[in-house]
PDB file of N, CA, C, O and CB in Angstrom:
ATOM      1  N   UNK A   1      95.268  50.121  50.897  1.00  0.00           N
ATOM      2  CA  UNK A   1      94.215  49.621  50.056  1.00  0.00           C
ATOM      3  C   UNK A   1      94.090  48.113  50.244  1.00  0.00           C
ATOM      4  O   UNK A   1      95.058  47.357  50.324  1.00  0.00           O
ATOM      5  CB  UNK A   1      94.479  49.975  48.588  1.00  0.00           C
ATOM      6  N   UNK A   2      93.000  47.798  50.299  1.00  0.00           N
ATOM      7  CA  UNK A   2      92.834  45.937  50.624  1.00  0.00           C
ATOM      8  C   UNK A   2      92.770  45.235  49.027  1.00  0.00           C
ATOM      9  O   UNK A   2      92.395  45.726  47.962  1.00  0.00           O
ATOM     10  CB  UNK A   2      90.908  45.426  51.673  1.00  0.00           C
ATOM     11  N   UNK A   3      93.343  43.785  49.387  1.00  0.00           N
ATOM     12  CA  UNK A   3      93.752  43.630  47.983  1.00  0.00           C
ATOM     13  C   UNK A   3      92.464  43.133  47.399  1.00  0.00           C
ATOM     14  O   UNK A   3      92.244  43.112  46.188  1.00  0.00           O
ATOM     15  CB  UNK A   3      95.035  42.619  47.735  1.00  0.00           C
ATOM     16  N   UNK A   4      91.521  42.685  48.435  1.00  0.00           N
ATOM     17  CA  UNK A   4      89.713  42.546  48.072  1.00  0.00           C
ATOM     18  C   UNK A   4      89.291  43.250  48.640  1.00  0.00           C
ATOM     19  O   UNK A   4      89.603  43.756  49.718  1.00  0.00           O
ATOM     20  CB  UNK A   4      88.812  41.399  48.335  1.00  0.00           C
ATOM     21  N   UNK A   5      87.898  43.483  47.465  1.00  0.00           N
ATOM     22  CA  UNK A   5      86.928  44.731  47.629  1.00  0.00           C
ATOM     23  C   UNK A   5      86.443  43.874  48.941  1.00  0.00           C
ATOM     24  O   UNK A   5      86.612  42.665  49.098  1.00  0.00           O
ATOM     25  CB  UNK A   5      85.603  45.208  46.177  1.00  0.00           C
ATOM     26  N   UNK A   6      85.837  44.733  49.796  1.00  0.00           N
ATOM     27  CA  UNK A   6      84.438  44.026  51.067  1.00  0.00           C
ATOM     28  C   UNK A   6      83.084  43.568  49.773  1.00  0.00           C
ATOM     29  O   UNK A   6      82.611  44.076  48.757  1.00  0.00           O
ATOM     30  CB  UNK A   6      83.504  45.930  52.673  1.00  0.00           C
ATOM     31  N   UNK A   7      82.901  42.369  50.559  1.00  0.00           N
ATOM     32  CA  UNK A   7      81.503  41.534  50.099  1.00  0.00           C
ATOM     33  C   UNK A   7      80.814  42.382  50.844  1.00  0.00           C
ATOM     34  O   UNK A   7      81.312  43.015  51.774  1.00  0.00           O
ATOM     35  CB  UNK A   7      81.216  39.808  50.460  1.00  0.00           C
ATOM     36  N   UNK A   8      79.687  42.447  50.506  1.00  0.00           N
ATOM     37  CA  UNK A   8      78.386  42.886  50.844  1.00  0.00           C
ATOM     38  C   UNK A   8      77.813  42.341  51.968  1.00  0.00           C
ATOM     39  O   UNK A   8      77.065  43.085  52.602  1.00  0.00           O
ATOM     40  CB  UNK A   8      77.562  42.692  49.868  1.00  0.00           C
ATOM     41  N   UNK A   9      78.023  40.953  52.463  1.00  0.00           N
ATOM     42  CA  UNK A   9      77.339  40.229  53.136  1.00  0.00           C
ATOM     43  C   UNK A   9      78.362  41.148  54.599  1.00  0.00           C
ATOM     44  O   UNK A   9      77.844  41.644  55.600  1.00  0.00           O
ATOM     45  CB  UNK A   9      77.375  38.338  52.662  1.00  0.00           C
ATOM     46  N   UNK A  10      79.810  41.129  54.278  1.00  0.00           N
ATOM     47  CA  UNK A  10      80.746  42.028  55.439  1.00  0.00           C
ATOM     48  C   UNK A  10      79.793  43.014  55.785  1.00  0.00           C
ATOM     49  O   UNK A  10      79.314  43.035  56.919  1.00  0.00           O
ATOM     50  CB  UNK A  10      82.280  42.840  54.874  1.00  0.00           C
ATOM     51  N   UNK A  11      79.524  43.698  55.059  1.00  0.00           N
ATOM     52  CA  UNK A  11      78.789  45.407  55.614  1.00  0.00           C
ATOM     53  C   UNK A  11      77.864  44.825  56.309  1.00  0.00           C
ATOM     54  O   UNK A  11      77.950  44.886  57.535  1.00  0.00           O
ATOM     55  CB  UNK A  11      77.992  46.695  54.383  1.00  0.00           C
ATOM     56  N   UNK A  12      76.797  44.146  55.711  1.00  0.00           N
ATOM     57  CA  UNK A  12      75.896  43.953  56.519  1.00  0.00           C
ATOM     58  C   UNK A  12      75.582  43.183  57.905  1.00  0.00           C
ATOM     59  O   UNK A  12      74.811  43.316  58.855  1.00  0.00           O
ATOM     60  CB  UNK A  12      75.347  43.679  55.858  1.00  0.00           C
ATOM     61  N   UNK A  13      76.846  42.096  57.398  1.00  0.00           N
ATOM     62  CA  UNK A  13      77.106  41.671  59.274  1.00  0.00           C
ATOM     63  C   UNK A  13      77.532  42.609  60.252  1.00  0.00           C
ATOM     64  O   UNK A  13      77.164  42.658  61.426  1.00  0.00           O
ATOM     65  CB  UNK A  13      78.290  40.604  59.564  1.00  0.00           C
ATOM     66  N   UNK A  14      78.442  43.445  59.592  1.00  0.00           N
ATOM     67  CA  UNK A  14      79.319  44.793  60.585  1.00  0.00           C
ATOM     68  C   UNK A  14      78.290  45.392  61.223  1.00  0.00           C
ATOM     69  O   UNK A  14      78.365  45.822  62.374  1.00  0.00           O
ATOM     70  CB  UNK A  14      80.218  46.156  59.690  1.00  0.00           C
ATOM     71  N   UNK A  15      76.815  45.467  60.159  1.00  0.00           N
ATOM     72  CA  UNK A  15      75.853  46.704  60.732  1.00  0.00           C
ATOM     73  C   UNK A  15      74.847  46.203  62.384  1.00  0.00           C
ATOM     74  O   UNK A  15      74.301  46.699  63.369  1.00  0.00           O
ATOM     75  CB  UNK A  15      74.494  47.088  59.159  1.00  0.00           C
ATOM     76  N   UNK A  16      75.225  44.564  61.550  1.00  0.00           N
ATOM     77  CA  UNK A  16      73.865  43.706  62.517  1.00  0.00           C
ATOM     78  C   UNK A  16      75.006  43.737  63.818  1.00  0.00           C
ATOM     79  O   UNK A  16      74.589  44.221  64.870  1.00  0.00           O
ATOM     80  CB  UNK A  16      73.144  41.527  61.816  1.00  0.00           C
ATOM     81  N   UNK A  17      75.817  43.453  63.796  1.00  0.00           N
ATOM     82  CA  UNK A  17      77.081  43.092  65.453  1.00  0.00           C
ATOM     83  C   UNK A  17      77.154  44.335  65.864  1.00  0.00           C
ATOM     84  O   UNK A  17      77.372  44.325  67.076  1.00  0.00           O
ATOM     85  CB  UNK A  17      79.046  42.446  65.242  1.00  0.00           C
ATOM     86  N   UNK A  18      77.043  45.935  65.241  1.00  0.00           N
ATOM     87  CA  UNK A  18      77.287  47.344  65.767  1.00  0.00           C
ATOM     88  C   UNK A  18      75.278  47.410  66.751  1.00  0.00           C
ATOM     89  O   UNK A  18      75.121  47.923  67.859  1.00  0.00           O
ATOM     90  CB  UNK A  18      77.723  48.864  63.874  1.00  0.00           C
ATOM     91  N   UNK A  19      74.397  46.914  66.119  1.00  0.00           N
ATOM     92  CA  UNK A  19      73.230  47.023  66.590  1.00  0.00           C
ATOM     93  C   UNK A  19      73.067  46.394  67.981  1.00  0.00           C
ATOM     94  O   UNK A  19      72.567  46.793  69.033  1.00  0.00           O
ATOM     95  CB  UNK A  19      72.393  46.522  65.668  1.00  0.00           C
ATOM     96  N   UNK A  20      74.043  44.582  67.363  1.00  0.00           N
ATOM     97  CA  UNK A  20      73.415  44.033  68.585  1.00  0.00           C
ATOM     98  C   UNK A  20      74.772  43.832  69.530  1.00  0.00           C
ATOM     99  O   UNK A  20      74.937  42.690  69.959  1.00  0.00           O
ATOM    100  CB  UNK A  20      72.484  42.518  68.259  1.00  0.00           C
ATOM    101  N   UNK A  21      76.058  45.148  70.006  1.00  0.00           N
ATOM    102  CA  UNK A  21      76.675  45.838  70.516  1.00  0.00           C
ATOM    103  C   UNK A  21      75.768  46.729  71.465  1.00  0.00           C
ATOM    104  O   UNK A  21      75.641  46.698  72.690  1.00  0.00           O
ATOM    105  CB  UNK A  21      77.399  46.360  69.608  1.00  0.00           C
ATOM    106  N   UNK A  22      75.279  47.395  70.666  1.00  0.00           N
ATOM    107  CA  UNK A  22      74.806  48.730  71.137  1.00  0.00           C
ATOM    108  C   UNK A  22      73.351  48.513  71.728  1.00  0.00           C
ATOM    109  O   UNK A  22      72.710  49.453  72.198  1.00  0.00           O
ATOM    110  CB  UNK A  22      74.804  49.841  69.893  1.00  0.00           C
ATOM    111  N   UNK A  23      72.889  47.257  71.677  1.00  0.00           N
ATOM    112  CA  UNK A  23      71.722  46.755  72.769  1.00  0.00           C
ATOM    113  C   UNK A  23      72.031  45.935  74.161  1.00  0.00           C
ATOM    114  O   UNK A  23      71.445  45.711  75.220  1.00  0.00           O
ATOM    115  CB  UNK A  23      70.776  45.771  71.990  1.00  0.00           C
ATOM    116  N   UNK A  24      73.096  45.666  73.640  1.00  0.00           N
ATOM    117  CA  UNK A  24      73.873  44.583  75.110  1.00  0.00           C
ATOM    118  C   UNK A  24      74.525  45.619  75.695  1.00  0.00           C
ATOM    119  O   UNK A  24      74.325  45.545  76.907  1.00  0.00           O
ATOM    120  CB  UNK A  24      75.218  43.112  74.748  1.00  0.00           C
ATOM    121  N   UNK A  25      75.257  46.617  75.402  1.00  0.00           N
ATOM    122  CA  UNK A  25      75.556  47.899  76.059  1.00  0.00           C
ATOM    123  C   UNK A  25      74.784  48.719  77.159  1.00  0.00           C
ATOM    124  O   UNK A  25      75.189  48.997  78.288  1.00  0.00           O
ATOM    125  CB  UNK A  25      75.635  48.671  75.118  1.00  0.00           C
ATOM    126  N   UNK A  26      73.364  49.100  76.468  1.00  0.00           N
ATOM    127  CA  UNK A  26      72.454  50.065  76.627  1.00  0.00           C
ATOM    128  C   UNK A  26      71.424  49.225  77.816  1.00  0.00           C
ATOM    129  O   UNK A  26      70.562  49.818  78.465  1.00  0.00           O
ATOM    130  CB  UNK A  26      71.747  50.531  75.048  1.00  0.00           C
ATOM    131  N   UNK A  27      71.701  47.809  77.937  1.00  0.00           N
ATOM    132  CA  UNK A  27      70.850  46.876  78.298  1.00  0.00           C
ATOM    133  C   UNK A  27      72.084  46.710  80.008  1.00  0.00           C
ATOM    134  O   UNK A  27      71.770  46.621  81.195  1.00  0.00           O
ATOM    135  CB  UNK A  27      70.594  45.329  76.825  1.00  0.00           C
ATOM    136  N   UNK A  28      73.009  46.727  79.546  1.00  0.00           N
ATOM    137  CA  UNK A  28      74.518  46.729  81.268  1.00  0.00           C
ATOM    138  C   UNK A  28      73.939  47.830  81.899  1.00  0.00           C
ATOM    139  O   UNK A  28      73.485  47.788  83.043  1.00  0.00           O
ATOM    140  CB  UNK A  28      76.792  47.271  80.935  1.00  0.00           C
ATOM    141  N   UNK A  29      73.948  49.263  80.852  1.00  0.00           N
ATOM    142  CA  UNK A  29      73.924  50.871  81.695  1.00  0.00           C
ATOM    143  C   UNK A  29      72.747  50.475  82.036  1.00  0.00           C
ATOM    144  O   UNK A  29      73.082  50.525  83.220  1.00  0.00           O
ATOM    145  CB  UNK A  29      74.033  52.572  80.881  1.00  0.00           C
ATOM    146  N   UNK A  30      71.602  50.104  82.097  1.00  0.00           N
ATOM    147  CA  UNK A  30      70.115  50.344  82.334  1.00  0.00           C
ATOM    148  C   UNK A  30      70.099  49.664  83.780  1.00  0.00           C
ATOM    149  O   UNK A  30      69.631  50.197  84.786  1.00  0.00           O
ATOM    150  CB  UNK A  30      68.983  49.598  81.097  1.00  0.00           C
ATOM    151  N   UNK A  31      70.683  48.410  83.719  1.00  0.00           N
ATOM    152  CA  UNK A  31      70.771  47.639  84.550  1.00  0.00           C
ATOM    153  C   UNK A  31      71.725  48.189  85.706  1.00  0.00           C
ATOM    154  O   UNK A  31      71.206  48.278  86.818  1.00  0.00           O
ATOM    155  CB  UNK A  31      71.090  46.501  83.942  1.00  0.00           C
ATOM    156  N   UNK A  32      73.187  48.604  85.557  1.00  0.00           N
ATOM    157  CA  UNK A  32      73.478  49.172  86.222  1.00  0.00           C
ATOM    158  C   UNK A  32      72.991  50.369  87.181  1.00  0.00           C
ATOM    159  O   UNK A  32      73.245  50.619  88.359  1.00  0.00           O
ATOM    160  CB  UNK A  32      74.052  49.199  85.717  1.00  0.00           C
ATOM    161  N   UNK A  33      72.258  50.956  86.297  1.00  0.00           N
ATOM    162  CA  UNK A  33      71.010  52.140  86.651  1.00  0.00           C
ATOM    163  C   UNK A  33      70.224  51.658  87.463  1.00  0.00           C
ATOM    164  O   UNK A  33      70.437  51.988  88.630  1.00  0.00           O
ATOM    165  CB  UNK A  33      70.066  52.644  85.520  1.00  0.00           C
ATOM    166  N   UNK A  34      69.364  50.977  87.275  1.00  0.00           N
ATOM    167  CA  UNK A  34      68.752  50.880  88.262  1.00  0.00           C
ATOM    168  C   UNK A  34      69.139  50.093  89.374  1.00  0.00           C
ATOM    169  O   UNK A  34      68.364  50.151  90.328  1.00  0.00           O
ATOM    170  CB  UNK A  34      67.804  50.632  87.919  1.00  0.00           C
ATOM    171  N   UNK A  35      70.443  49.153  89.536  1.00  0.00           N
ATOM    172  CA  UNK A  35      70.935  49.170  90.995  1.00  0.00           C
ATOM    173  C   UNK A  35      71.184  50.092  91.648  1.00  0.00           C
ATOM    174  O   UNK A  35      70.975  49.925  92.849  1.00  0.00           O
ATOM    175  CB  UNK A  35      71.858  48.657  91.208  1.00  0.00           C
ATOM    176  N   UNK A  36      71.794  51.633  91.165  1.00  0.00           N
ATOM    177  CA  UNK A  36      72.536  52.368  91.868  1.00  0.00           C
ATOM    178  C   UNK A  36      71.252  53.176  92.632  1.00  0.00           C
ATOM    179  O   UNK A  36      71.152  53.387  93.841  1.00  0.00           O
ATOM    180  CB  UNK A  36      73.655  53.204  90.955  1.00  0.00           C
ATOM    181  N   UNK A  37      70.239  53.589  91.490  1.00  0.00           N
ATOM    182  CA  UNK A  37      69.066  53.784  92.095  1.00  0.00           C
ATOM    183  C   UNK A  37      68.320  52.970  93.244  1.00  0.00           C
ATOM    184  O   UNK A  37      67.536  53.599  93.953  1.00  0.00           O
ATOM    185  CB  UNK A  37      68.384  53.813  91.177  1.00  0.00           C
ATOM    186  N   UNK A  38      68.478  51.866  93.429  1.00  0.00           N
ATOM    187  CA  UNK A  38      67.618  51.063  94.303  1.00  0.00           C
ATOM    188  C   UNK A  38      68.453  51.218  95.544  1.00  0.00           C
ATOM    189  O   UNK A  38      67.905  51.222  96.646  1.00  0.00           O
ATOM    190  CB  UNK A  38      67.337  49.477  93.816  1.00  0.00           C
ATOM    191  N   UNK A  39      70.034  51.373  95.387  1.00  0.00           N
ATOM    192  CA  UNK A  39      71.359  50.796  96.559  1.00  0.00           C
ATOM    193  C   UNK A  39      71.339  52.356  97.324  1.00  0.00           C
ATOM    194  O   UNK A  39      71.463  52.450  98.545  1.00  0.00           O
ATOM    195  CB  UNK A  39      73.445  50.230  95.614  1.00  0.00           C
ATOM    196  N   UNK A  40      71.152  53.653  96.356  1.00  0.00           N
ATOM    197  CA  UNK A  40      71.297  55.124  97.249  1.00  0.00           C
ATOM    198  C   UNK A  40      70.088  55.391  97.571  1.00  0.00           C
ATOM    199  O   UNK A  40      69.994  56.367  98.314  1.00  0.00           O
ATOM    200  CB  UNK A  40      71.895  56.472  96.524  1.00  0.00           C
ATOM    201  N   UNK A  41      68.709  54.672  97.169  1.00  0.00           N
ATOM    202  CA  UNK A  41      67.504  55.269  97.734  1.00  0.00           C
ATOM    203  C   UNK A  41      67.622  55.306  99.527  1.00  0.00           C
ATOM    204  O   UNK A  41      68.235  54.510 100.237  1.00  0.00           O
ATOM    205  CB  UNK A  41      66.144  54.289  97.153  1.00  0.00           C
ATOM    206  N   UNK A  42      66.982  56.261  99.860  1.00  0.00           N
ATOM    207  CA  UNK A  42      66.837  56.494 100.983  1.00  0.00           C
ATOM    208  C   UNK A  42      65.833  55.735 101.950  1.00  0.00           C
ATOM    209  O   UNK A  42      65.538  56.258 103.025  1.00  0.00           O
ATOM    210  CB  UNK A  42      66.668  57.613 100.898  1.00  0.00           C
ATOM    211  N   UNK A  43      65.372  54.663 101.627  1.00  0.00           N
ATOM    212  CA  UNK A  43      64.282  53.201 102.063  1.00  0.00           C
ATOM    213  C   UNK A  43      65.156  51.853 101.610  1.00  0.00           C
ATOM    214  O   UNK A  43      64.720  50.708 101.497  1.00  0.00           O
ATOM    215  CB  UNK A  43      62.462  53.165 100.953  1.00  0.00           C
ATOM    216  N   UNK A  44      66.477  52.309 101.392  1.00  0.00           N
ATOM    217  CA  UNK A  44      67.257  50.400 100.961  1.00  0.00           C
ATOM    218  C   UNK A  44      67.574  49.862 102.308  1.00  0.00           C
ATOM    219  O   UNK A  44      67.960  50.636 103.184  1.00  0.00           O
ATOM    220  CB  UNK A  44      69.163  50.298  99.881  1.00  0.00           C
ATOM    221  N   UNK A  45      67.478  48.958 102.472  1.00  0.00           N
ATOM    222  CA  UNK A  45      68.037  48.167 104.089  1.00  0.00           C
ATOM    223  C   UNK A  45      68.346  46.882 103.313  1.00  0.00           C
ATOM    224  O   UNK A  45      67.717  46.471 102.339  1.00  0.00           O
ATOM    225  CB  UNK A  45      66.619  47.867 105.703  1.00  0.00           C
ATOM    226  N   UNK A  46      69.785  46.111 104.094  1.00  0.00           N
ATOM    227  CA  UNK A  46      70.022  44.942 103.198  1.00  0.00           C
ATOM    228  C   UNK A  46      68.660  43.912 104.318  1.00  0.00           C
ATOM    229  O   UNK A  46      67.950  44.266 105.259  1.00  0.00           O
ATOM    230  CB  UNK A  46      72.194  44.278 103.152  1.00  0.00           C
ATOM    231  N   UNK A  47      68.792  42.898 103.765  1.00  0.00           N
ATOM    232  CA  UNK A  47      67.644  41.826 104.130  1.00  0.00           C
ATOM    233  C   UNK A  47      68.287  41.392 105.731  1.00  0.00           C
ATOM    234  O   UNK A  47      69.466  41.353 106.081  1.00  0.00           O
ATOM    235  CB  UNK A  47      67.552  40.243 102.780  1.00  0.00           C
ATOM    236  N   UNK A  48      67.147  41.118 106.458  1.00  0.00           N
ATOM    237  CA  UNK A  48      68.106  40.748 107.443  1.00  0.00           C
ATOM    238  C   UNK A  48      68.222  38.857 107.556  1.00  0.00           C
ATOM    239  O   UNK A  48      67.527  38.015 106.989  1.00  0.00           O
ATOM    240  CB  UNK A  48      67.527  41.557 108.974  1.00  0.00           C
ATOM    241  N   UNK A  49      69.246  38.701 108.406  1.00  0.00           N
ATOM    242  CA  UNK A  49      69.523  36.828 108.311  1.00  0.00           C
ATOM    243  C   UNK A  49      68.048  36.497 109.337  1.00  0.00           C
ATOM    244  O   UNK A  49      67.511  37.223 110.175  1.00  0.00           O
ATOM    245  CB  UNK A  49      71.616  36.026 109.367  1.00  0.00           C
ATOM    246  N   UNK A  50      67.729  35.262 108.921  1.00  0.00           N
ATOM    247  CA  UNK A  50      66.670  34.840 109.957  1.00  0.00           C
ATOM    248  C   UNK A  50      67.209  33.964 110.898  1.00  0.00           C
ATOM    249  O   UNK A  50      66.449  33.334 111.633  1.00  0.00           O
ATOM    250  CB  UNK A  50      65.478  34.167 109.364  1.00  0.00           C
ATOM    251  N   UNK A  51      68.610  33.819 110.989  1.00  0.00           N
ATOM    252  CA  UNK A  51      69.123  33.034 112.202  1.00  0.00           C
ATOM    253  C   UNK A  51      70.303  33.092 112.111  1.00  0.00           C
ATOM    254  O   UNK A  51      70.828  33.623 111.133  1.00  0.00           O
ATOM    255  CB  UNK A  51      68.776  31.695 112.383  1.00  0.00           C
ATOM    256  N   UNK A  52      70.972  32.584 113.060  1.00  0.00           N
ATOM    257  CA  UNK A  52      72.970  32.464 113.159  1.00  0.00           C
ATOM    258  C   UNK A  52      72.585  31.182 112.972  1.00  0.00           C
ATOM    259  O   UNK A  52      71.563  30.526 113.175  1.00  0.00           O
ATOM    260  CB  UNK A  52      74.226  32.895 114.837  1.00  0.00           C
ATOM    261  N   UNK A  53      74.117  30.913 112.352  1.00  0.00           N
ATOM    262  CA  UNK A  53      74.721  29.551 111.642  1.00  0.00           C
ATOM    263  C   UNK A  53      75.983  29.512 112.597  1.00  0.00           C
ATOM    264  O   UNK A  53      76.610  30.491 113.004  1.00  0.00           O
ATOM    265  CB  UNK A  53      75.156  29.657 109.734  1.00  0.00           C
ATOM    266  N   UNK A  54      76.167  28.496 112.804  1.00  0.00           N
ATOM    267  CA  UNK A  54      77.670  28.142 114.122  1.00  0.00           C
ATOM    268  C   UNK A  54      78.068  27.278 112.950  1.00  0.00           C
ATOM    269  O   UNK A  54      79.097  26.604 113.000  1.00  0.00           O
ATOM    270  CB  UNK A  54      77.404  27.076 116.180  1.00  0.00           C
TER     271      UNK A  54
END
């Protein structure tokens, strides 16, 4: 048992950092997504160099 009750203002920060968690999350996978999509398409070629460097 905690020896203080939770303030109110606690819950509601907990709710806003679980939201803006779960958008910085959803925002990596998306991103990740669509590299893997772009890197296995069957038209990816890396860029080619436009010259040698000595």
């Amino acid at each position: 048992m905690a020896l203080k009750k939770e303030h109110d203002l606690h819950k509601r920060r907990f709710g806003r950092n679980m939201g803006v968690g779960l958008l910085l999350g959803s925002f990596v996978v998306l991103v990740l997504a669509l590299t893997m999509v772009k890197v296995t398409s069957s038209g990816f070629q890396f860029p080619q160099t436009q010259g040698t460097q000595d």
